[in-house]
KEMI-174240 format. One record per residue: residue number from 1; residue in three letters; x, y, z of N, C-alpha, C in turn. Coordinates in nm, 3 decimals. Atoms other than C-alpha are relative to their C-alpha. Layout:
KEMI-174240
SITE  num  residu     n_c1     n_c2     n_c3    ca_c1    ca_c2    ca_c3     c_c1     c_c2     c_c3
SITE  NUM     ala        X        Y        Z        X        Y        Z        X        Y        Z
...
//
This chain:
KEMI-174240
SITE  num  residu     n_c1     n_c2     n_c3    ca_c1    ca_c2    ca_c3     c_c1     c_c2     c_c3
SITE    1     unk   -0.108   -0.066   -0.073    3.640   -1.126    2.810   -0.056    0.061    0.127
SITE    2     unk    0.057   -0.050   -0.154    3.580   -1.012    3.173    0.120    0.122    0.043
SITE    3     unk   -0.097   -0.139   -0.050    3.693   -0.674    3.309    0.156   -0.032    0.105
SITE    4     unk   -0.157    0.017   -0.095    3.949   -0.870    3.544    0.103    0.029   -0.084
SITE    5     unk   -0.105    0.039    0.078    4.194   -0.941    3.247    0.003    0.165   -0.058
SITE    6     unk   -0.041   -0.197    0.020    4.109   -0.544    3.112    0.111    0.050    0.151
SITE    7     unk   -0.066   -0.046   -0.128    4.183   -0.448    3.495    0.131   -0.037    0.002
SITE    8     unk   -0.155    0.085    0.011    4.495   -0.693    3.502    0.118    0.102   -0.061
SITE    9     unk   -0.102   -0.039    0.151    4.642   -0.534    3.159    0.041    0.132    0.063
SITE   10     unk   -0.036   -0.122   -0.011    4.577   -0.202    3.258    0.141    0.081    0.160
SITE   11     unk   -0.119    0.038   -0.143    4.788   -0.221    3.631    0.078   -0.066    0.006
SITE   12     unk   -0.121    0.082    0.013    5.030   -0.430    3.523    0.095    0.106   -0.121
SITE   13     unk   -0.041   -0.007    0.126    5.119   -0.260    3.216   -0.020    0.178   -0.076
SITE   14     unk    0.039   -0.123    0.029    5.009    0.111    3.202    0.012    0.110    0.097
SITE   15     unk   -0.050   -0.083   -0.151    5.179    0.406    3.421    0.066    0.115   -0.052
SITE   16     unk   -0.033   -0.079    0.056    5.200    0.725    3.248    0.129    0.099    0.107
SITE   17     unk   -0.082   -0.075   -0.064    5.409    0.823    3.549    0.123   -0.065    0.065
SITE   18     unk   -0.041    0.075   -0.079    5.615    0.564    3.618    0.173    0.027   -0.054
SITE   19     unk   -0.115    0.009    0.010    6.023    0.584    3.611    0.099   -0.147   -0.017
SITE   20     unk   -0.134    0.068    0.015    6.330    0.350    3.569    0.021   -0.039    0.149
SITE   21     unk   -0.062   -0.009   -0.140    6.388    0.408    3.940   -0.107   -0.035    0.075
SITE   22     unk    0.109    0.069   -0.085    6.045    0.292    4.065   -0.002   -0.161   -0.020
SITE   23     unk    0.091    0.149    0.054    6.066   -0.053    3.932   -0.047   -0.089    0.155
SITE   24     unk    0.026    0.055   -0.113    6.068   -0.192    4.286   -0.088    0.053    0.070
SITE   25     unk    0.161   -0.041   -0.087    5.831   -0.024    4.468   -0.144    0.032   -0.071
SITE   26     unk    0.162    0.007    0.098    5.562   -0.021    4.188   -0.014   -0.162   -0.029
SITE   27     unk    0.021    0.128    0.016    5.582   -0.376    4.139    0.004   -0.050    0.085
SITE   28     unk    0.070    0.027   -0.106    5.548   -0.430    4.472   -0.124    0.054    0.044
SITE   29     unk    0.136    0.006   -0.033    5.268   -0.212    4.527   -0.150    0.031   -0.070
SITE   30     unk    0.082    0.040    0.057    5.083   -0.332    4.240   -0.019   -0.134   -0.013
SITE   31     unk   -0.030    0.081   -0.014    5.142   -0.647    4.327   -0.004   -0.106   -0.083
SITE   32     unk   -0.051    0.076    0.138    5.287   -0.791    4.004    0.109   -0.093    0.025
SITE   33     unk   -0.075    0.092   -0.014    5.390   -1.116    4.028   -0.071   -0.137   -0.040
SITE   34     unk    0.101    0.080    0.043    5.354   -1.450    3.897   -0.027   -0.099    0.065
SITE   35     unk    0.065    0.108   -0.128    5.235   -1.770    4.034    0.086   -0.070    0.102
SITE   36     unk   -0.052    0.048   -0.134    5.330   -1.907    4.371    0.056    0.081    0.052
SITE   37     unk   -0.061   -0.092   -0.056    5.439   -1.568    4.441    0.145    0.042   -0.020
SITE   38     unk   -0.093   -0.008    0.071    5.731   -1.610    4.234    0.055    0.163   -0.039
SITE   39     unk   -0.024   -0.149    0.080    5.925   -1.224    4.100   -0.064   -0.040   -0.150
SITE   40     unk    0.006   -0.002    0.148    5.822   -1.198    3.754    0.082    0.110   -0.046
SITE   41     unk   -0.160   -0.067    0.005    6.154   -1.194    3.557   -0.009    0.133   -0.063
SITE   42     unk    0.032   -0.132    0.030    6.028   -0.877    3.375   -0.092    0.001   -0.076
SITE   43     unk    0.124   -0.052   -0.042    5.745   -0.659    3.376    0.032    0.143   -0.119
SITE   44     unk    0.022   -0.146    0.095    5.685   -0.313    3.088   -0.105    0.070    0.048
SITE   45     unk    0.117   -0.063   -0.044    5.510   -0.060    3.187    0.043    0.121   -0.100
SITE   46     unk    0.010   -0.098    0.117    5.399    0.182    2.892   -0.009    0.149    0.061
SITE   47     unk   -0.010   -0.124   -0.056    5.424    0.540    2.960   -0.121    0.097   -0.072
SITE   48     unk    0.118   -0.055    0.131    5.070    0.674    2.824   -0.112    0.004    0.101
SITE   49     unk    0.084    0.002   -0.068    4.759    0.714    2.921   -0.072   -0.140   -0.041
SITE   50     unk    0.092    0.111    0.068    4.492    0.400    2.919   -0.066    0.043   -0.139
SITE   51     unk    0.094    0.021    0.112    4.296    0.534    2.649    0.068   -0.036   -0.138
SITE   52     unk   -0.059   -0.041    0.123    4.574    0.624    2.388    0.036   -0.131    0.003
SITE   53     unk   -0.018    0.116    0.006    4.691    0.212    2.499   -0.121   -0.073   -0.053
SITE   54     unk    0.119    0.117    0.051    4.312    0.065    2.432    0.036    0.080   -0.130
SITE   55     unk   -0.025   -0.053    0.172    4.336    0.327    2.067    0.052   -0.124   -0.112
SITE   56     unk   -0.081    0.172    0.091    4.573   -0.026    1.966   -0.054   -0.053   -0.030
SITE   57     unk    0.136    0.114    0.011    4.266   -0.242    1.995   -0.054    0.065   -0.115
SITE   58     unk    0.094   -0.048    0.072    4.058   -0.003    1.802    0.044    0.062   -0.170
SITE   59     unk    0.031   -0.034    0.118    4.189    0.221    1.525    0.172    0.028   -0.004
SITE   60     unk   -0.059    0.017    0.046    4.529    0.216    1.568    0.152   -0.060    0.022
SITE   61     unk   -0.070    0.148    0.000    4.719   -0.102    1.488    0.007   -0.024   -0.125
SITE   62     unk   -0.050    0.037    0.103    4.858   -0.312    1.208   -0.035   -0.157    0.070
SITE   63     unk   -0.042    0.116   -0.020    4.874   -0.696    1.209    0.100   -0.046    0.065
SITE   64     unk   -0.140    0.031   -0.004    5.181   -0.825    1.340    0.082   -0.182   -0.011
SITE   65     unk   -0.049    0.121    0.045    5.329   -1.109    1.128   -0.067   -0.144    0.023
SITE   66     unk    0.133    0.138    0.024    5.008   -1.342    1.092    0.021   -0.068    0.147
SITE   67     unk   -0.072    0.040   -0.156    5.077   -1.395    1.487   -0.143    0.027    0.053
SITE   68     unk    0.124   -0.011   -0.064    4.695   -1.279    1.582    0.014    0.088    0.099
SITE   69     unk   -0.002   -0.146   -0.047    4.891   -1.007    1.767   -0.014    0.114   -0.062
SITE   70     unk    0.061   -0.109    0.064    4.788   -0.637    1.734    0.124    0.083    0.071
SITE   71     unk   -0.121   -0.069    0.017    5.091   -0.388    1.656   -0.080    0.131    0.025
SITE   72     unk    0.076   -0.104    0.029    5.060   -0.017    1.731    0.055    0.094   -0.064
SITE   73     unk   -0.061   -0.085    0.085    5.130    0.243    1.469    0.066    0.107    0.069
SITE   74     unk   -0.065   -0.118   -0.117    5.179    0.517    1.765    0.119   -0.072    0.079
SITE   75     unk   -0.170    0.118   -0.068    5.517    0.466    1.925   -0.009    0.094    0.137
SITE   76     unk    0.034   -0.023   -0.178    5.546    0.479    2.324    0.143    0.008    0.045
SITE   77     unk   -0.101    0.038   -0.089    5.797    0.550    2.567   -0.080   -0.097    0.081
SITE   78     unk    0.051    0.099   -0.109    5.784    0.242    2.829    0.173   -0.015    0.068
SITE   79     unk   -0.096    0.079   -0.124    5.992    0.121    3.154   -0.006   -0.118   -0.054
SITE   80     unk   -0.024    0.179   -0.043    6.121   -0.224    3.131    0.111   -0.037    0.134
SITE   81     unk   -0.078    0.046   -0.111    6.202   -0.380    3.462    0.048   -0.134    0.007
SITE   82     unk   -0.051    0.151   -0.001    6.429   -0.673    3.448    0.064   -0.041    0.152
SITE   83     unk   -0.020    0.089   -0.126    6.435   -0.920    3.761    0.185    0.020    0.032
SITE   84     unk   -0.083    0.025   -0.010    6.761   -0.877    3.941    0.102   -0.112    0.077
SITE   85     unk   -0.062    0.083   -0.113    6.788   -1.122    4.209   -0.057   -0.154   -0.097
SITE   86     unk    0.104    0.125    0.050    6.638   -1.460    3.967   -0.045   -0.070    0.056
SITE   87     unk    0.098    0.127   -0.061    6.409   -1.691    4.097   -0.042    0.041    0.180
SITE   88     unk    0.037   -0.023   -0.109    6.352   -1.461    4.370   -0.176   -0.003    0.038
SITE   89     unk    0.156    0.021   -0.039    5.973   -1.463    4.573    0.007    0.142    0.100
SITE   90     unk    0.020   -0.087   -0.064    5.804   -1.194    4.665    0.023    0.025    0.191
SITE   91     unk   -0.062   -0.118    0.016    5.879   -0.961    4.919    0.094    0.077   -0.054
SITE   92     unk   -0.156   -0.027    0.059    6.229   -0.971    4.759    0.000    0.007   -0.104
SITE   93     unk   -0.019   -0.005    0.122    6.171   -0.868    4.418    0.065    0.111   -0.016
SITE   94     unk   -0.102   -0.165    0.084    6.482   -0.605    4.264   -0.016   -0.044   -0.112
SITE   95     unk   -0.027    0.005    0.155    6.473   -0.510    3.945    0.134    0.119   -0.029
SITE   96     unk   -0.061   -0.100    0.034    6.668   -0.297    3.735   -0.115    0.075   -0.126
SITE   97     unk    0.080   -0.073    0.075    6.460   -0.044    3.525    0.092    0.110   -0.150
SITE   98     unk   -0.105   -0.103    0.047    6.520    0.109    3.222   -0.106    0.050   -0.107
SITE   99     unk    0.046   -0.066    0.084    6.374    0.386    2.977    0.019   -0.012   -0.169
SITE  100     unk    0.011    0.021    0.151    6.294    0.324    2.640   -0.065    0.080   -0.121
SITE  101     unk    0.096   -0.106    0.057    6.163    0.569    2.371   -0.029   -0.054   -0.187
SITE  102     unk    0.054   -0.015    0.129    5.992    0.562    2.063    0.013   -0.155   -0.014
SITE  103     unk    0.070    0.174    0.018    5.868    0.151    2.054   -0.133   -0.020   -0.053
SITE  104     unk    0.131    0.036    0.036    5.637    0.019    1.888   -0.059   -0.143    0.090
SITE  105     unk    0.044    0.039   -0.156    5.424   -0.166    2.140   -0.098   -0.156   -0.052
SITE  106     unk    0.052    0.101    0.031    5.270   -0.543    2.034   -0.077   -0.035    0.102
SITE  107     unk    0.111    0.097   -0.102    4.957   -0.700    2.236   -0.108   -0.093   -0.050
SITE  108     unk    0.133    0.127    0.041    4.652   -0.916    2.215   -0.053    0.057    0.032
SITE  109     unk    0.098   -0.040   -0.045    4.362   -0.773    2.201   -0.114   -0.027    0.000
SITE  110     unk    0.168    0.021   -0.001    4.012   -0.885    2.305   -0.116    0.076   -0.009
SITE  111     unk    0.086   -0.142    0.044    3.695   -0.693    2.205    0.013    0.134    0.062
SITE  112     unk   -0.057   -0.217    0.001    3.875   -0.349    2.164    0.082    0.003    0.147
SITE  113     unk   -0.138   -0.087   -0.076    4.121   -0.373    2.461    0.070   -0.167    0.037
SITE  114     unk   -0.144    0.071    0.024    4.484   -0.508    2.535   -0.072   -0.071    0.133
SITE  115     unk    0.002    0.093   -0.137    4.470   -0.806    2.794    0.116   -0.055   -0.007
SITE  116     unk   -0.151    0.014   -0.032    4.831   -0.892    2.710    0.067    0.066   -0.054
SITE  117     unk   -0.117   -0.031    0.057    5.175   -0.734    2.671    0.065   -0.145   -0.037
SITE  118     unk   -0.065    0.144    0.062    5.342   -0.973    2.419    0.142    0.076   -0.025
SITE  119     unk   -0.122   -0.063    0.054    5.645   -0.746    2.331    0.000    0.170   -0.036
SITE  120     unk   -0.008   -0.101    0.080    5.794   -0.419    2.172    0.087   -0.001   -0.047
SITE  121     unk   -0.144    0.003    0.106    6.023   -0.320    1.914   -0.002    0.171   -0.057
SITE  122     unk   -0.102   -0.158   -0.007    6.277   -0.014    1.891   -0.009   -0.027   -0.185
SITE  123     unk   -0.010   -0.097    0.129    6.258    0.200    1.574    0.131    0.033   -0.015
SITE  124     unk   -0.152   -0.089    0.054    6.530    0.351    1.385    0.055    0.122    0.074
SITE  125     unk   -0.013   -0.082   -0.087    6.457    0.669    1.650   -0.010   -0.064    0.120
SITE  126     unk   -0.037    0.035   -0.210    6.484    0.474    2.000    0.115    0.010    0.037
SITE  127     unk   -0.095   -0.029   -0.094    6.700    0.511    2.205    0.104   -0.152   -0.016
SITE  128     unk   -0.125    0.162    0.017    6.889    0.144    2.137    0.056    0.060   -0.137
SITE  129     unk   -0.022   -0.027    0.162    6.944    0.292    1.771    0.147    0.066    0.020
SITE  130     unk   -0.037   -0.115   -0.042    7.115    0.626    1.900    0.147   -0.056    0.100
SITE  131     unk   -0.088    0.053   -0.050    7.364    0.385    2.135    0.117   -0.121   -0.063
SITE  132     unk   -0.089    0.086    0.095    7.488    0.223    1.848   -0.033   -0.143   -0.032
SITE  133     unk    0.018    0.118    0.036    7.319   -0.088    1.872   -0.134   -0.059   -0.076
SITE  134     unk    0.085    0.008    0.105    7.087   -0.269    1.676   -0.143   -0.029    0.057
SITE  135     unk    0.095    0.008   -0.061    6.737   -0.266    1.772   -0.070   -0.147   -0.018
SITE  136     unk    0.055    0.194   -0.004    6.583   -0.572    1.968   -0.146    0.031    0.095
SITE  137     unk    0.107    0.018   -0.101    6.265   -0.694    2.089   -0.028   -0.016    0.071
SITE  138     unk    0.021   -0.002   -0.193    6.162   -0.651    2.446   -0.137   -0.123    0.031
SITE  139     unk    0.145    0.079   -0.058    5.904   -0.923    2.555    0.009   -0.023    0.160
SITE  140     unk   -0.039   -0.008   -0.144    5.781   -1.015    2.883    0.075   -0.134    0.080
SITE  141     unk   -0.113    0.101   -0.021    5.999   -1.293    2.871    0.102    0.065   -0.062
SITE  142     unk   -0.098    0.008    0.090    6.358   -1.300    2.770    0.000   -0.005   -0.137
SITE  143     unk   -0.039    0.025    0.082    6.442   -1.277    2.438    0.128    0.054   -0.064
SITE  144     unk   -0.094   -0.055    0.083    6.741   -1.235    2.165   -0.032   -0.003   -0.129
SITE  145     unk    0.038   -0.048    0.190    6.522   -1.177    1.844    0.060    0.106   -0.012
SITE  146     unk   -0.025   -0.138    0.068    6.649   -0.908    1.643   -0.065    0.058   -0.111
SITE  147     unk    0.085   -0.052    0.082    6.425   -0.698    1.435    0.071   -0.002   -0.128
//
């Protein structure tokens, strides 16, 4: 594993200060995007510090469903910014951002730290619960699994 893909994880994916209302100007000036300069349709950014995010790698995680991803027992607020304009190219990436609480936070992890966000999934206390609906999994693709 090479510190790029640590570096990568951690600036793409880790922003203990980051809002709902930044998604556009933090993903522009972290310059998150995927190839050919493409928007990437959406982007999570965990609300934590790095260390308590590498903690997943190390001591605390679960399996998650014989998948070779690593689950984390601590639950995170995170931003998810979903692409608003599709198939837009950078400079022109809008998103819409939105706050999420109490997730449990799925990645891959290479000796002792995350190099990908693969997903998260709302608890019985998140905030999707509390709005009446049934809690679903966030990846950094689309999806309509339901927990």
């Amino acid at each position: 594993l090479c510190l790029r893909e640590r570096y990568f994880f951690k600036r793409q994916h880790v922003d203990a200060n980051m809002t709902a209302e930044k998604c556009d100007a933090e993903i522009k000036k972290k310059r998150i995007y995927n190839v050919y300069n493409k928007c990437k349709d959406v982007n999570t950014f965990i609300l934590s510090d790095y260390e308590k995010v590498k903690a997943i790698c190390k001591r605390q995680w679960s399996h998650y469903k014989n998948t070779g991803f690593t689950k984390s027992k601590a639950k995170f607020s995170i931003v998810r910014c979903d692409l608003r304009n599709k198939g837009g190219r950078k400079p022109n990436c809008q998103y819409d951002g939105e706050l999420l609480t109490n997730r449990i936070v799925v990645v891959v992890c290479e000796r002792g730290s995350p190099v990908h966000y693969q997903k998260d999934i709302g608890t019985f206390e998140s905030n999707n619960a509390t709005r009446g609906k049934i809690p679903m999994d966030s990846t950094s693709l689309p999806t309509n699994i339901h927990v």
